[in-house]
N, C-alpha and C positions, 0 to 999 in steps of 0.2 A: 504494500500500500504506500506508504513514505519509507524514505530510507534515510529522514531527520531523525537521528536520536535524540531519546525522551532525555530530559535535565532532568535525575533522581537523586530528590530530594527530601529528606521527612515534611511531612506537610503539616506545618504546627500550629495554625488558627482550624479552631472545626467549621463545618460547613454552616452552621446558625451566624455564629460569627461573620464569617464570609461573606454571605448571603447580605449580613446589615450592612457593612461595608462599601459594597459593590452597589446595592440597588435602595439604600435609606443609610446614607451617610447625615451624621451632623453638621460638620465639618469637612469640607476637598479645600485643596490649595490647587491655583494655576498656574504653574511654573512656565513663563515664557507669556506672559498675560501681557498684552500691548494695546492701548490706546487707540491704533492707527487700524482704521477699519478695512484696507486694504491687507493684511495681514490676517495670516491664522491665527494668531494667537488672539487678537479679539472675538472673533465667533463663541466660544465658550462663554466669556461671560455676558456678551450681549444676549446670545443662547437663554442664559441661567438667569439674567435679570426680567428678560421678553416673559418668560414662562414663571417668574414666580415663585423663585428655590426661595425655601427661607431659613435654608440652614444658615451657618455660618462659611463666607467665601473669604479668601485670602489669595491676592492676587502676588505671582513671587516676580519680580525684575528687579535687577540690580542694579538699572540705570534711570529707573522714574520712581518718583517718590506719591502720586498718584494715577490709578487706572480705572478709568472712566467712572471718575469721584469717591474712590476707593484707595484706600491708605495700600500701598504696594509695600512689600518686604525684599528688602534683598537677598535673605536665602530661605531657606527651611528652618534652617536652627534659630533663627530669629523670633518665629511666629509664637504667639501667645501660647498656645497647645500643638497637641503632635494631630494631623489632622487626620480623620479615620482615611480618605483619599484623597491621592494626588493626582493629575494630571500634567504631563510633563509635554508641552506643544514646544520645546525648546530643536535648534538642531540638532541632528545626530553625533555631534564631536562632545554637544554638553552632558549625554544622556548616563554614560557611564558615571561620572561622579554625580550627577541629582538624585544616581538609584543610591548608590552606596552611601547617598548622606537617609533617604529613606529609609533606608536596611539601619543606619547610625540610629536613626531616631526612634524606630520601632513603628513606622506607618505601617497600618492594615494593607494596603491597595494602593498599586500603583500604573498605573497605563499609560503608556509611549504612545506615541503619536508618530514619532521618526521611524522612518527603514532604514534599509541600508546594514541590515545586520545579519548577511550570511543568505539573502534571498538567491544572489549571485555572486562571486567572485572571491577571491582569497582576504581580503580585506575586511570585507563584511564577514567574514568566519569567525575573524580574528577578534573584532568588535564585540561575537557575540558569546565569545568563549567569555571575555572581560564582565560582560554582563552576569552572566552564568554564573562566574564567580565572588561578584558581588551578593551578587542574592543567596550561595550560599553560607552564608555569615551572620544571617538572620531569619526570623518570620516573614519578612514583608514578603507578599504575592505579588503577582507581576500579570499584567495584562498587556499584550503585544508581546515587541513593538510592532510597528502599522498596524494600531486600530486606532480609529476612527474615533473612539469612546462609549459613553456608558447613558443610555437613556432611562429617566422609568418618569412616563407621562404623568402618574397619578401627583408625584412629589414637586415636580416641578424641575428637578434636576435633568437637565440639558447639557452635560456634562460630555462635549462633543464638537468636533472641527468640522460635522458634514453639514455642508452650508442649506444641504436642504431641510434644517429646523433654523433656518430664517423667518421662516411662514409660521405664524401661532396659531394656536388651537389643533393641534395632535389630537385626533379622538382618543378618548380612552375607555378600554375592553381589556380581556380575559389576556391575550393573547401575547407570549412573548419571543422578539425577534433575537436568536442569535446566528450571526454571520460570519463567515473567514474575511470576507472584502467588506470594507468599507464604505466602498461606495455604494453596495447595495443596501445597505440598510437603509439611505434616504430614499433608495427610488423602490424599497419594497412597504416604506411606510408612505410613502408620498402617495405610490397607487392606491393602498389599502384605506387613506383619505378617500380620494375621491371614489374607493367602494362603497363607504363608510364603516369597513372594517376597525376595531379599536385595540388600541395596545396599550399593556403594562408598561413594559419597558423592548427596551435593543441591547445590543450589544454587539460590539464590533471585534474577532476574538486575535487580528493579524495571524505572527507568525507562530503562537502560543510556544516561545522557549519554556513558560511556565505554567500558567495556568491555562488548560485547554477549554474548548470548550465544552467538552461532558464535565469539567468539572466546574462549570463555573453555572452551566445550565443547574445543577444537582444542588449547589448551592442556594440557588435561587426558590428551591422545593417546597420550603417553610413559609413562602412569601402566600397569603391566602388572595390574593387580588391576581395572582397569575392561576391558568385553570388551561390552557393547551401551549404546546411551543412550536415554531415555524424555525426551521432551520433552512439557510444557505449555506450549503458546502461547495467547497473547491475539492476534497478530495478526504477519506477517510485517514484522521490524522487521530493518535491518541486514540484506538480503539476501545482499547478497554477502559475509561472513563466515558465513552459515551454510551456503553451497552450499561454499566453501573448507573448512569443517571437515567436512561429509558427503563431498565430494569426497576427501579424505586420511583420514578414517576407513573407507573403503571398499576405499581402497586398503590398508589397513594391516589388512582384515579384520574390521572392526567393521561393527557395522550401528547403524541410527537407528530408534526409533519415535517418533511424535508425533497429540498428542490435539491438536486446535486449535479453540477457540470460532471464531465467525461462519459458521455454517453458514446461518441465518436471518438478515434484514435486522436484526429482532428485538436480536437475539443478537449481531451486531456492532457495534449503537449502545453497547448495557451496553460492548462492548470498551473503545469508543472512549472514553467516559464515564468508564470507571476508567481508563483508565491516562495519556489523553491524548495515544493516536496513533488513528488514523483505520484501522481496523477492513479488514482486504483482503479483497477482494471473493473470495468463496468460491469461486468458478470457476477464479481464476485462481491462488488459495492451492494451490489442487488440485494443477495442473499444475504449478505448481513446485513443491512438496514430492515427488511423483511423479518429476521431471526430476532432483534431486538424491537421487534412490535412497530415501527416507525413508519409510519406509509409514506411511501416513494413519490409525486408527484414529476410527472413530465413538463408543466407548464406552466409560469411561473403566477400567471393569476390563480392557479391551482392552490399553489402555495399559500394563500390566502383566501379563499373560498373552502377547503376542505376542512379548515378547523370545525366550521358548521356542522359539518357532516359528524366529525371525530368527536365532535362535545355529544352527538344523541348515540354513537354508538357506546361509547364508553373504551378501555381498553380493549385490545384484541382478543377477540377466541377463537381455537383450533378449529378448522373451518373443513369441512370432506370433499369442497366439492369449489367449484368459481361462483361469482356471484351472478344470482339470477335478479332478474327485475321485471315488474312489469310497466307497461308506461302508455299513459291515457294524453292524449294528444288534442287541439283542436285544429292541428295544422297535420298532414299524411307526410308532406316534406321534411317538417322538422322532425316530428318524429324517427323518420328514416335516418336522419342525421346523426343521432343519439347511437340508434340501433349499428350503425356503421362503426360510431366512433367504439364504443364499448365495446362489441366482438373485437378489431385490430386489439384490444388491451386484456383481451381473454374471457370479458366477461359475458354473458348471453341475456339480451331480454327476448322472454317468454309470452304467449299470451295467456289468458284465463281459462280459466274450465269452463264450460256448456251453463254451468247452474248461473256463473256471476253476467251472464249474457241474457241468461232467460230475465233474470232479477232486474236488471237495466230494463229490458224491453215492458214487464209490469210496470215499470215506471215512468214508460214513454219514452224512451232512450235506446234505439234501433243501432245496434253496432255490427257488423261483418263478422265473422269469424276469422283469427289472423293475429299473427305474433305480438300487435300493437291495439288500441283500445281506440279508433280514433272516431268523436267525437262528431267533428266537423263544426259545421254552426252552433252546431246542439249543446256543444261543451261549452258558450259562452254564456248560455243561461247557469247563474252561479249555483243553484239545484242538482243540474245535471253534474256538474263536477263534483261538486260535494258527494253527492250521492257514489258515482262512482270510486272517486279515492277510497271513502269509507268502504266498499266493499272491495275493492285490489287488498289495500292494508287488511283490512280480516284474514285475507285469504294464505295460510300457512304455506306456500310454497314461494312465496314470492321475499327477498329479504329486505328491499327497497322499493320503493315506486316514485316513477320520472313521471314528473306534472308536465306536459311543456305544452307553452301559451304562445299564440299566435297574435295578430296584428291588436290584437281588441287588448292586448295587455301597453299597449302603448298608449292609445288613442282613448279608451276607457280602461285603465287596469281597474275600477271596481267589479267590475264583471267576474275577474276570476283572479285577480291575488288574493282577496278574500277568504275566499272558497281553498286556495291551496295554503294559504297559514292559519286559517283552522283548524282542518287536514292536517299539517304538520306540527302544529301545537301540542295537538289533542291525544297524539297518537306515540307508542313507543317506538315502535316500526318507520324508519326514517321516511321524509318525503324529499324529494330532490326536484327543484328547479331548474327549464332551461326556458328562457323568452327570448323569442326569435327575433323580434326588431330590436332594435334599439330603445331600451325603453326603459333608464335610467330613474326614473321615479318609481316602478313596479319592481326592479331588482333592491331598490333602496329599500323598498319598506318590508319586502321580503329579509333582504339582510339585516336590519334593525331587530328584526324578530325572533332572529336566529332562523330564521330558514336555511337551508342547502340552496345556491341558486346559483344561476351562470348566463350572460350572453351568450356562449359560447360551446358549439355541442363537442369540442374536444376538452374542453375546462369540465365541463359536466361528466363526460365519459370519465374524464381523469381521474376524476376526486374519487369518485364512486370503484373504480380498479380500484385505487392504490387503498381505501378506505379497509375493502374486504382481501386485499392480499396478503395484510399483516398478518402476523402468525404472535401469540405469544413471547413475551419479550424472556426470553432466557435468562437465568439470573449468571453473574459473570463469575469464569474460572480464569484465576490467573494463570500466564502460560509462564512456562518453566524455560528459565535464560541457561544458554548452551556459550560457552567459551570460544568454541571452535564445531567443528564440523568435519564429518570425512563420510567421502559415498563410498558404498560397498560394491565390490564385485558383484556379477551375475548370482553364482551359486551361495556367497552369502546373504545374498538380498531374497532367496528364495526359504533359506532358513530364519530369515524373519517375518515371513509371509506364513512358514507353516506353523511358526508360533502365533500366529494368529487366526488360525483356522484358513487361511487360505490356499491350497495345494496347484503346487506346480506338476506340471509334464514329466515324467520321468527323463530322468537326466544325470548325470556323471561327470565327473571334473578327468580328464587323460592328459598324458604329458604330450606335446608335440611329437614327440618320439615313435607315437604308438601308431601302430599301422592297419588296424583291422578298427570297429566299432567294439565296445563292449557291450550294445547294444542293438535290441535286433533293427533291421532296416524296415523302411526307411527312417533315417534321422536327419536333425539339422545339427551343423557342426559350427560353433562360432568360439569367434573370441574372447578369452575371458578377463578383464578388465572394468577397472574399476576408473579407471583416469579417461576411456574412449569411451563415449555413451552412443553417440552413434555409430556403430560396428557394420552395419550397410554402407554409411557411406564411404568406405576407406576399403571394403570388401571384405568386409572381418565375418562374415555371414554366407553359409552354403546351408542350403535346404533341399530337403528331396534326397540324402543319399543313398543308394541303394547297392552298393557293394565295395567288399573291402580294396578293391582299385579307386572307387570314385572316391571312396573317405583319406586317401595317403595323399591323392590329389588333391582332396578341399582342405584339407592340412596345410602342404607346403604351399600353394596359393594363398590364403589368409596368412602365413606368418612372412612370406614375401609381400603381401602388400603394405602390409603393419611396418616392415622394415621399411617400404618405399615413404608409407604416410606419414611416421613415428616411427624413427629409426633410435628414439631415446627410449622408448618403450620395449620391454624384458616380455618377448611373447613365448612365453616355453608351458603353456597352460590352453587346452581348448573347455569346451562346455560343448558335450554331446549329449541330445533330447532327442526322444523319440517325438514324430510326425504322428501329431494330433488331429484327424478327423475333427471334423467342430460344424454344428450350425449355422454358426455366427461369432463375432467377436467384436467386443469392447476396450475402449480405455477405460481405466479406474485408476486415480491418481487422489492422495490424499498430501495435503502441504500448511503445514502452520504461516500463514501470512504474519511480519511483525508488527501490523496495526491491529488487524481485524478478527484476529486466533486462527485455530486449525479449520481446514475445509475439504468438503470430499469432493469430487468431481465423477460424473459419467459418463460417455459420451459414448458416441459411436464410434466403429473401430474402423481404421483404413486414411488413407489419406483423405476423403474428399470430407469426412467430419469437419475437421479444420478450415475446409472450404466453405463449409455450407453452415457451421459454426452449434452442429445438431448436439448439445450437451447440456447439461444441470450441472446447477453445485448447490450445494448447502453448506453450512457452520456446522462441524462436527463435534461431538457424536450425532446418529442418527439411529433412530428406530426402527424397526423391519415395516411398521407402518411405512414410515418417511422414505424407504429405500423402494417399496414399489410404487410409490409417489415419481420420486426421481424415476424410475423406468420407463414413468406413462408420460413422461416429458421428454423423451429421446425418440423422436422420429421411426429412426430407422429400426429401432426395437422390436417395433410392430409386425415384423416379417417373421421373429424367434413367437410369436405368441400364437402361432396355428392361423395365420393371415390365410384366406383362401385357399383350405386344407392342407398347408404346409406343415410340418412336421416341426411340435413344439420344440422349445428351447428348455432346459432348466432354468427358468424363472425366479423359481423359490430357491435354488443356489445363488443367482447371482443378484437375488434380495439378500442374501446372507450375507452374501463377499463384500457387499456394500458397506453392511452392519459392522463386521467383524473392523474391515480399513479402518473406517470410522474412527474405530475405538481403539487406536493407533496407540502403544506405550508412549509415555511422555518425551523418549529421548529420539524418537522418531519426527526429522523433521521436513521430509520430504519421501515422500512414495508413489510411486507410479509403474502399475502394472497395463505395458502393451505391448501385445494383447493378451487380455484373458479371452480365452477361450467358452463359449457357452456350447455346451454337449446337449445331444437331445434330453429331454425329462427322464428326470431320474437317474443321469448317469451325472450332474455339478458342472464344476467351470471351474479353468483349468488356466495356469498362468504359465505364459512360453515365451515372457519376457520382464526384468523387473530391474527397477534402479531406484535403488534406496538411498538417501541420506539422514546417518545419524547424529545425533548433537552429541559434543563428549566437555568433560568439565576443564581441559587442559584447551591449549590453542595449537592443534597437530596443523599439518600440514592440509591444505583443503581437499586435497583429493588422497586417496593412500585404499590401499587392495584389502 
């Protein structure tokens, strides 16, 4: 995920503490506080006086003796008290000694404003080692550096450089923003303005050398005026304090959403480029934001329209199936729209049963039979919709139902917002909103109400996936730190395979010297090497052998080529396996990520997997439930399960092989078996190729036999 190492360090204020610090401070200092409106450093306190702080403000410059009618100080150690946070908008040459006088004094919180420390270049490394080691020297907490600062609407404190809380009146609601960039924070509260979305607080988390942000969100958990959170990620940083605070926000009845770049290759280089951590591979972002109950959102109004959704569902539950919906329409168009956008995102709307059609037409209400409910004119009599909602929501197979309103929600929205936030008021069973025009007074008051709503039938599709794709948020293990690292040969990697229940191909370690098979034909004869992983491509690989001429042959050819390819490599070792008949065959690869923990992978077996990108992964362990989950999400699978009378696969084997990897010993930190073999039922699946890496507590050499 990142390849930033974490700053570990005992963390000596607890999280109540923290929390008052961070988002209900008494007292922040401005370090770098300027007059001159031209300048960042004025923003904060025009910011904090615009909005109404009333804590106490101390403006720090050592060259003006007042800031905008405010007695200035020239340092920290000046100031009447130690102030619970500071904010330091000074350049980055002054930042190191303003922490270390922070760390001196014993300040709660402190948040940087300057970059320039290790985002790129050898310089910036340097700066931030210096940082790093001022901070460990005390308690003080460290927010950044580049962040933007620290919002919470309700107090007044504006304690921030982004110039888009120049505008007053910040709505304020349930909802709190934490971000990597800065700059999104103004333009994801700026929008959620003009949605009339409302928020607690922001927060802007930079390059978190210290405090990240699962811990700073996790802190904030005590606070009873926050009730969902909206996350903007650049890229999964600090794992395991964000699965810890989604983990305890779950439990405490909050929920999470989160928008996250790197969905494209594209898209994750820009990640990695601005912030200076290495961009997580989207596959696996998935799965763990997923595993920790957090729903995913595609689109960035999403990211603000889903809280809606997330405050009526409540935390995530284990779910068997995608989500179904049903959806009553007064437009056939937009309806279709919905229906589009939700299948591409996996989910299906359904239509009703025969009874809830007969029950409409007793009541004047003539509908088609068909995947959708549509209305037509009829649903703009606020009757007819009412009536209808109420009986979709009855109806036990449906988990949500999409209202969506046509022109009359613009032009007259009495007609049917009405009728759909009584409906959704009234009901436990969520309602969700999409209004096809433009029609910002009808989306307004839906939103005011806490409706689920949306312009937009990919915003509406969206919320509504990511809503029911969350899974229970997993409570967090910490993973076990490894010194070093060394991959295992072939044949030892298969002794730690059958330590785990998973069996390989018969097979046998012979010296180069040997001239016959010790096993019967046919076999494959390869390389055995722990330093060359790929053995194809250098020709370390013969298959098919069928007699003791062709085996002295694919002998001396693999240790001739091994000389030609790695002529520093000691090839006096092959690995002979018997030729496995097989159905079909798989990758299974399990690997501890150092953000995000261990994960399993399955995919389809062959080159063109990789091409067509046909695989799962989950955060490991996994259940034999969860492993024939993962199989029914591999395409190509579907060929091993008796597809058009083809001759099964062992299924319930290579649900086990899943299970068993899974549950990988702690010093395993990389495994990938390709290919396992799947044998027809009832004969298991069978690995005839494997490359391990173990973690060891010395620092060996990276590669060794």
């Amino acid at each position: 995920m990142t390849n930033t190492d974490s700053f570990l360090r005992p963390k000596a204020r607890g999280s109540t503490e923290l929390g008052t610090c961070l988002m209900h401070p008494a007292s922040i200092a401005v370090v770098g506080a300027s007059d001159d409106a031209a300048k960042t450093g004025s923003r904060p306190m025009r910011f904090l006086d615009m909005a109404g702080f009333t804590g106490r403000i101390y403006p720090v410059n050592a060259r003006s003796s007042m800031v905008m009618g405010r007695q200035a100080w020239s340092s920290l150690s000046v100031l009447p008290e130690v102030p619970d946070h500071v904010f330091v908008v000074s350049p980055t040459a002054t930042v190191q000694d303003i922490v270390a006088e922070c760390v001196a004094l014993g300040v709660p919180v402190v948040t940087v404003l300057a970059g320039g420390f290790g985002e790129s270049g050898d310089e910036g490394k340097i700066l931030r080692q210096r940082l790093e080691a001022s901070l460990a020297n005390g308690a003080t907490r460290l927010i950044g550096p580049n962040s933007i600062g620290v919002v919470n609407t309700r107090t007044g404190l504006m304690l921030t450089a982004n110039a888009a809380f120049a505008e007053p009146g910040m709505p304020v609601g349930g909802l709190f923003l934490a971000s990597h960039s800065g700059s999104m924070i103004g333009a994801v509260m700026s929008r959620g303005r003009a949605l009339g979305v409302g928020f607690a607080g922001a927060i802007s988390t930079g390059m978190e050398i210290d405090l990240s942000l699962g811990e700073i969100c996790h802190a904030t958990l005590d606070d009873p005026g926050i009730d969902c959170y909206a996350l903007f990620l650049e890229s999964i940083q600090h794992g395991e304090d964000l699965r810890r605070f989604a983990f305890e926000a779950a439990r405490r009845g909050r929920t999470v959403v989160a928008y996250m770049l790197g969905r494209t290759p594209q898209a994750a280089e820009l990640a990695q480029s601005h912030t200076g951590v290495l961009a997580s591979e989207n596959v696996v972002a998935e799965a763990f934001l997923k595993d920790c109950g957090i729903a995913r959102v595609e689109t960035l109004e999403g990211l603000l329209r889903a809280p809606a959704l997330l405050r009526k569902l409540g935390p995530p539950v284990r779910r068997e199936r995608s989500v179904q919906a049903a959806l009553v329409t007064t437009t056939g168009a937009g309806g279709s729209m919905v229906v589009d956008q939700l299948a591409l995102r996996g989910g299906e709307v359904v239509g009703p049963q025969a009874e809830i059609l007969d029950e409409l037409a007793r009541g004047g209400v003539t509908v088609s039979p068909g995947r959708i409910v549509d209305l037509t004119l009829a649903g703009t009599r606020p009757e007819a919709m009412a009536t209808t909602l109420e009986l979709l929501l009855a109806a036990p197979e449906f988990d949500t139902v999409l209202a969506v309103a046509g022109s009359s929600a613009r032009h007259q929205p009495e007609l049917l917002v009405p009728s759909i936030q009584a409906a959704a008021t009234g009901s436990a069973k969520p309602v969700v909103a999409f209004v096809t025009p433009d029609a910002p007074e009808a989306l307004r008051t839906l939103t005011l109400a806490g409706v689920p709503c949306s312009g937009s039938p990919e915003t509406c599709a969206d919320i509504v996936a990511a809503a029911y794709a969350r899974r229970p948020a997993r409570a967090p293990v910490s993973a076990v730190a490894h010194a070093g690292q060394v991959r295992l040969d072939e044949a030892r990697g298969y002794e730690r395979l059958a330590a785990m229940g998973i069996a390989a191909a018969e097979h046998t370690v012979v010296p180069t010297s040997t001239e016959a098979s010790p096993l019967l034909y046919p076999v494959a004869v390869k390389l055995l090497s722990a330093n060359i992983v790929h053995k194809s491509d250098i020709g370390g690989v013969k298959l098919s052998i069928a007699s003791d001429g062709a085996f002295a042959t694919a002998v001396a050819d693999i240790v001739r080529s091994v000389r030609q390819a790695h002529p520093e490599e000691a090839c006096d070792s092959v690995l002979v396996q018997r030729m496995t008949p097989a159905l079909g065959e798989v990758l299974l690869s399990y690997r501890v990520d150092r953000e995000a923990g261990p994960f399993v992978m399955l995919a389809a077996g062959g080159t063109d997997a990789e091409i067509h990108a046909d695989r799962t992964v989950r955060p490991a362990p996994v259940d034999i439930e969860e492993a024939w989950a993962m199989m029914a999400e591999v395409r190509a699978l579907r060929k091993l399960e008796g597809f058009r009378g083809t001759q099964r696969g062992d299924m319930a084997a290579l649900a086990q092989a899943i299970v068993s990897l899974s549950h990988a010993p702690p010093e395993i930190v990389e495994a990938e078996i390709n290919p396992l073999l799947v044998l027809p039922e009832g004969r298991g699946v069978k690995a005839v190729d494997a490359v391990i890496t173990v973690g060891t507590a010395s620092a060996p050499n990276d590669l060794a036999r």
